[in-house]
C-alpha positions in Angstrom: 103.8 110.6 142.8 101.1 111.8 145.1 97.9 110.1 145.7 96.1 113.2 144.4 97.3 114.4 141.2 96.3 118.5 140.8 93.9 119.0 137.6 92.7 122.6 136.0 89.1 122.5 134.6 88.7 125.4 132.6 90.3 128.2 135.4 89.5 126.4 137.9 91.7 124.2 140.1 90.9 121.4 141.5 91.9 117.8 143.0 91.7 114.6 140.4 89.8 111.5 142.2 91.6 108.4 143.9 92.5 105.3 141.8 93.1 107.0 138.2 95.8 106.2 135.7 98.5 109.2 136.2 99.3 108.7 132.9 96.1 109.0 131.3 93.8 111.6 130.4 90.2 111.7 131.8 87.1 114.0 130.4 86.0 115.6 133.3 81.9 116.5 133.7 82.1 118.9 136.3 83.7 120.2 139.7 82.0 119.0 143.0 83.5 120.2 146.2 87.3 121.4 144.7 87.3 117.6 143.1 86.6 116.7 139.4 84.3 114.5 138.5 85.3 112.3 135.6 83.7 110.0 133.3 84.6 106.5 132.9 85.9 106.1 129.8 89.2 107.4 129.5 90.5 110.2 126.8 93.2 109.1 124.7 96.4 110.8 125.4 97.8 113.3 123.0 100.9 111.4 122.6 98.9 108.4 120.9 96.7 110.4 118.5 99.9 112.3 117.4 102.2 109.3 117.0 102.6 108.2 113.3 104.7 106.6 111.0 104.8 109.7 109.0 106.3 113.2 110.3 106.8 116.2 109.0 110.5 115.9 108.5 109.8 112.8 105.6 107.7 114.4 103.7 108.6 118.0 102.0 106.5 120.5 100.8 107.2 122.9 97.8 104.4 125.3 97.3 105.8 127.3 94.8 106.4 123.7 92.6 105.0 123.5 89.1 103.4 119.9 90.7 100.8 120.1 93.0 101.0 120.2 96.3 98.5 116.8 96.6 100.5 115.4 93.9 104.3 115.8 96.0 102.0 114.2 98.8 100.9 111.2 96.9 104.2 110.8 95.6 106.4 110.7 98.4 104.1 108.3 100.8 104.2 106.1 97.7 108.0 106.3 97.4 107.9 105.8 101.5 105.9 102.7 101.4 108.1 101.3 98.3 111.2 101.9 100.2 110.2 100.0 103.3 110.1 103.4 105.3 106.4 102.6 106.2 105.6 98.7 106.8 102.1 97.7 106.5 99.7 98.5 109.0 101.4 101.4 110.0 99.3 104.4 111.2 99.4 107.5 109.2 98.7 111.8 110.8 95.3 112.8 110.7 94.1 114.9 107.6 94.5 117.8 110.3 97.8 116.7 111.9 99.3 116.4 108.6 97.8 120.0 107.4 98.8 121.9 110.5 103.0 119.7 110.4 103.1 121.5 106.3 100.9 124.4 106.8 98.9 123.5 103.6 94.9 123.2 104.0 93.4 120.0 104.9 91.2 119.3 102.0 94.7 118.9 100.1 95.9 116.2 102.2 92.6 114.6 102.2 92.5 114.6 98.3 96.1 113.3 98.5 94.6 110.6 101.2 91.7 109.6 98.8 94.3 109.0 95.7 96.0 106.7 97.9 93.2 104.9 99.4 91.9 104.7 95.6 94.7 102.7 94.5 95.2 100.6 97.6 98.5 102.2 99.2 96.6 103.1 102.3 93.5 101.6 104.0 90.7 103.5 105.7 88.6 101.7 108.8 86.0 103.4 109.9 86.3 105.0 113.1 90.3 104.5 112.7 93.5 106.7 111.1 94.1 105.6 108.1 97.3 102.9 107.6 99.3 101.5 105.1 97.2 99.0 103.3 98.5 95.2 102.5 100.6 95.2 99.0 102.4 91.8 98.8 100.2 89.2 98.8 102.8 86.6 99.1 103.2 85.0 102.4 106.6 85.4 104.5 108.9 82.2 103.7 108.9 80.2 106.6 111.8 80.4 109.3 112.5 76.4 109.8 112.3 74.3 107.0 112.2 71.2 109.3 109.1 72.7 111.4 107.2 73.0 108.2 107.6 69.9 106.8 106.8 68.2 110.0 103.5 70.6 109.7 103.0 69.4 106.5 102.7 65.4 107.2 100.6 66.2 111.0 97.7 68.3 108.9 98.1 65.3 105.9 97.4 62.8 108.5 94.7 64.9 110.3 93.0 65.1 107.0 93.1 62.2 106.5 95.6 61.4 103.3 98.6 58.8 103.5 101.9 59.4 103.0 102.1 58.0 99.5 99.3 60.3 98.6 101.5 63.4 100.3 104.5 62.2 98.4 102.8 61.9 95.4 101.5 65.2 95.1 104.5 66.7 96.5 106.1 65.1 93.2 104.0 66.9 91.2 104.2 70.6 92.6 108.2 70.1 92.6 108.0 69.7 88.9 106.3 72.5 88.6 108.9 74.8 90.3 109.3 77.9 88.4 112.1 77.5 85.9 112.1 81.6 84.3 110.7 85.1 85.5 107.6 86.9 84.4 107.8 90.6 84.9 104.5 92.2 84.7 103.9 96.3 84.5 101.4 98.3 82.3 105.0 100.7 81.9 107.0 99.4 78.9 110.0 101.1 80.0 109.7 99.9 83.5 109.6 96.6 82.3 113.0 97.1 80.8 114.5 98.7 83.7 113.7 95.7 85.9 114.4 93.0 83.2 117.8 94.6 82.4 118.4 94.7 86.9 117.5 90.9 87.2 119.8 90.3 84.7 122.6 90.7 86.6 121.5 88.5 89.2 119.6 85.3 87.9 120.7 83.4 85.8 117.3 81.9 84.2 115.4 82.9 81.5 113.1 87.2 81.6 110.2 87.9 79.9 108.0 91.0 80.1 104.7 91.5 79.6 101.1 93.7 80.2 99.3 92.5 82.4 96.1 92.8 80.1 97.6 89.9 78.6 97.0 87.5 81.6 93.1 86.8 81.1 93.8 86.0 77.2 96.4 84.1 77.3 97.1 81.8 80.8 99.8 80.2 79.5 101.8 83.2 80.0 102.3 82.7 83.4 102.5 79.3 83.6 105.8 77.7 85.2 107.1 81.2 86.1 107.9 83.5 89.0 105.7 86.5 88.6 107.5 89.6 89.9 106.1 93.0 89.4 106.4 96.6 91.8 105.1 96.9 95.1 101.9 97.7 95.0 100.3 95.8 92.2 100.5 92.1 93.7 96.4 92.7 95.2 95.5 93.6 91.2 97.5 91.0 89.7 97.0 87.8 92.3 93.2 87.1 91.4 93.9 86.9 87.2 96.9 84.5 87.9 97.2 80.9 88.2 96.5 79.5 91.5 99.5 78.1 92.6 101.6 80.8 90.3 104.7 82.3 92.7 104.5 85.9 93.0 107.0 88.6 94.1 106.5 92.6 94.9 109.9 94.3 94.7 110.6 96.7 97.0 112.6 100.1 95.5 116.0 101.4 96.8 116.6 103.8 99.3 116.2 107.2 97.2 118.3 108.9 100.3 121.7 109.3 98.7 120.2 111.7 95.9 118.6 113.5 97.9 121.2 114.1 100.1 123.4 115.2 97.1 120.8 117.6 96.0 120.7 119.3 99.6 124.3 119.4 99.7 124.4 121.6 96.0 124.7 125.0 97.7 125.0 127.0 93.7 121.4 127.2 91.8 121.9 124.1 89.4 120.3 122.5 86.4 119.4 119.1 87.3 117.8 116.5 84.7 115.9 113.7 85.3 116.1 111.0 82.4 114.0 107.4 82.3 113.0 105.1 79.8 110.2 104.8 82.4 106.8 107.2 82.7 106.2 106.1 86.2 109.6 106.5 87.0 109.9 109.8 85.8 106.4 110.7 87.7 107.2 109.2 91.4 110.9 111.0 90.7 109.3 114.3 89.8 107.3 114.4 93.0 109.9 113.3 95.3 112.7 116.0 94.0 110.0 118.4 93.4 110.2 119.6 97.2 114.3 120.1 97.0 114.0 122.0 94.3 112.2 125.6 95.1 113.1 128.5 93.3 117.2 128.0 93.3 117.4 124.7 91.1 115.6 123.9 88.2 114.7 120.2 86.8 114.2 119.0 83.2 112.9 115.6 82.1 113.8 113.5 79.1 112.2 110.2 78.3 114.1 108.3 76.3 112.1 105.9 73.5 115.6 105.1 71.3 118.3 103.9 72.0 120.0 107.1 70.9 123.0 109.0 73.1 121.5 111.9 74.8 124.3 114.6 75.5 123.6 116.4 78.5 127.2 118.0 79.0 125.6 121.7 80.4 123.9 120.0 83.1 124.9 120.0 86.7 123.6 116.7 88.1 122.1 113.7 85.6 119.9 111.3 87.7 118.6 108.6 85.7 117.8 104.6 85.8 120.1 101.8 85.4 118.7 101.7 81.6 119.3 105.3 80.4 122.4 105.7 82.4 124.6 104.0 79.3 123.0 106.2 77.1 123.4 109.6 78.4 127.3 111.8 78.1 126.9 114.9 80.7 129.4 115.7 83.3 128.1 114.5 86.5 125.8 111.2 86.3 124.1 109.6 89.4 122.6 106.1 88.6 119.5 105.1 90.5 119.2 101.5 91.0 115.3 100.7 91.2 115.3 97.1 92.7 116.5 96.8 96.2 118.9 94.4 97.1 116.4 92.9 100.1 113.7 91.9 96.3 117.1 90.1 94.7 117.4 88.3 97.3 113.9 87.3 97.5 113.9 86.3 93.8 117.0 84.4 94.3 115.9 82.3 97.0 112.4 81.7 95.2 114.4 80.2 92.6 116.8 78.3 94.2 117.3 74.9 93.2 115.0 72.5 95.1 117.0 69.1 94.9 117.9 69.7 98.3 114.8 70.9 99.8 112.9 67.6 97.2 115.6 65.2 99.5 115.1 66.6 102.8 111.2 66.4 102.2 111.2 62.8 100.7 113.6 61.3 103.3 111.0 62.9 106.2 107.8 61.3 104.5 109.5 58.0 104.6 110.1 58.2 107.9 106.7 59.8 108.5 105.0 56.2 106.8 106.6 54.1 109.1 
């Protein structure tokens, strides 16, 4: 690259100074002698500003949609962020970027934006683009099990406690390990949906409940494994116990239905049926986009345990609850809980005789 890299300011041309970044953008204050002058600080480079976790190709846009335009905004980052699509922290378009990408105004995306932020999916830093806020309060499990415990008796010893003390309390928390699950949702029907998934996986004992319940009665939680959707761990975490375990569950990929829908190349009459409000709400703004003028949605939600017959329907897409109650000729069963939370769950409850050994043999040997 040459030593003097050619620069245009305004129509003029001229030469860009010695000793500058090629690959970075300067503002310049004015020409002196066919050279720019620059200031210090350097511009940030269009590249950086427009790169985001979020393009224009994940999120779809139906303005002739019976929902909102905000609303099939909201609704899709939400379903992006439950997915695992975007990770925390990750940067989202400008209220501009994201208004000029969909060619919708930008006070819609920034009401969209303020929904979000309201209900903690995003975070806004002054100064900063906004990113996807932290849902899951629960800390990562550690990798090694033998680096932790070895933690464990340095920072007892630093503090000052003996082993016997350690071991001791040790004792206690293992006898506390949660022996049954606890799912929490102010959505009765999602609470049956995820109760009826778990089932299939654990073994131990489900019981659902409203969160309002939690401040009234603490005994609900106690000696259980809290699991609830991503998003509500920050709401629920300061009226639980302490020490009480809790898990966010991430959703399944919603790709494959989507796909299908794309691939329907006939108008078609598509219904969406959920024992669930929210499900049929964060459904309803992800399919809304697909849809347009050439298919047309209807929703049931189902409050009985009665057969719904939906035999004139092209496509059925419902939960893993409502799917053994409905008859129709085509019948695509979402399953909500990802198999990345199962595992999660599974290995929160796994028996802890072996990791109760493995601890007491190493505070022996630590006492010596």
């Amino acid at each position: 690259m040459d030593e003097l890299l050619t620069y245009y300011y305004g129509l003029q041309r001229c030469d860009m100074p010695e000793g500058l970044h090629p690959k970075k953008r300067y503002r310049i204050g004015r020409i002196f002698e066919n050279r720019a002058v620059v200031q210090c600080r350097p511009m940030p480079s269009t590249n950086a500003i427009q790169k985001s976790a979020v393009d224009g190709a994940q999120i779809r846009i139906d303005k002739e949609s019976e929902i909102p335009v905000h609303k099939q905004i909201v609704e899709q980052i939400i379903v992006l962020i439950a997915t695992g699509r975007l990770e925390q922290g990750e940067p989202l378009p400008t209220v501009r970027q994201l208004g000029r990408q969909k060619k919708i105004h930008y006070n819609t995306v920034s009401r969209a934006y303020k929904e979000l932020v309201a209900e903690g999916w995003l975070l806004r830093q002054s100064g900063r683009a906004l990113k996807v806020g932290s849902l899951d309060s629960a800390e990562a499990p550690p990798r090694d099990l033998d680096g932790l415990i070895d933690l464990t008796i340095r920072l007892a010893r630093q503090c000052g406690y003996s082993m016997e003390e350690l071991r001791h309390r040790v004792a206690e928390r293992f006898a506390a390990q949660p022996d049954r699950i606890l799912i929490l949702s102010t959505d009765s029907g999602l609470c049956r949906i995820l109760k009826s998934e778990l089932e299939h996986h654990v073994s131990c004992p489900i019981q659902t409940s409203h969160p309002d319940r939690l401040p009234t009665d603490p005994a609900l939680a106690a000696g259980a494994m809290v699991v609830c959707l991503l998003g509500a761990a920050s709401v629920l975490r300061p009226v639980l116990p302490k020490r009480c375990p809790l898990i966010s569950l991430a959703i399944s990929n919603v790709d494959q239905p989507l796909e299908h829908i794309r691939s329907m190349r006939e108008p078609s009459l598509i219904a969406l049926v959920s024992v669930s409000k929210l499900f049929l709400q964060r459904a309803r703004g992800v399919l809304a986009p697909l849809l347009g003028s050439k298919h047309s949605l209807e929703e049931y939600l189902l409050e009985n345990k009665n057969r719904l017959q939906l035999e004139t329907f092209d496509l059925v897409l419902c939960d893993s609850v409502a799917f053994h109650q409905v008859k129709a000729r085509e019948v695509f069963r979402y399953q909500l809980v990802s198999e990345e939370s199962v595992a999660k769950i599974r290995a929160g409850l796994t028996n802890v005789k072996v990791v109760r050994t493995i601890l007491t043999e190493a505070l022996r040997a630590g006492s010596r």
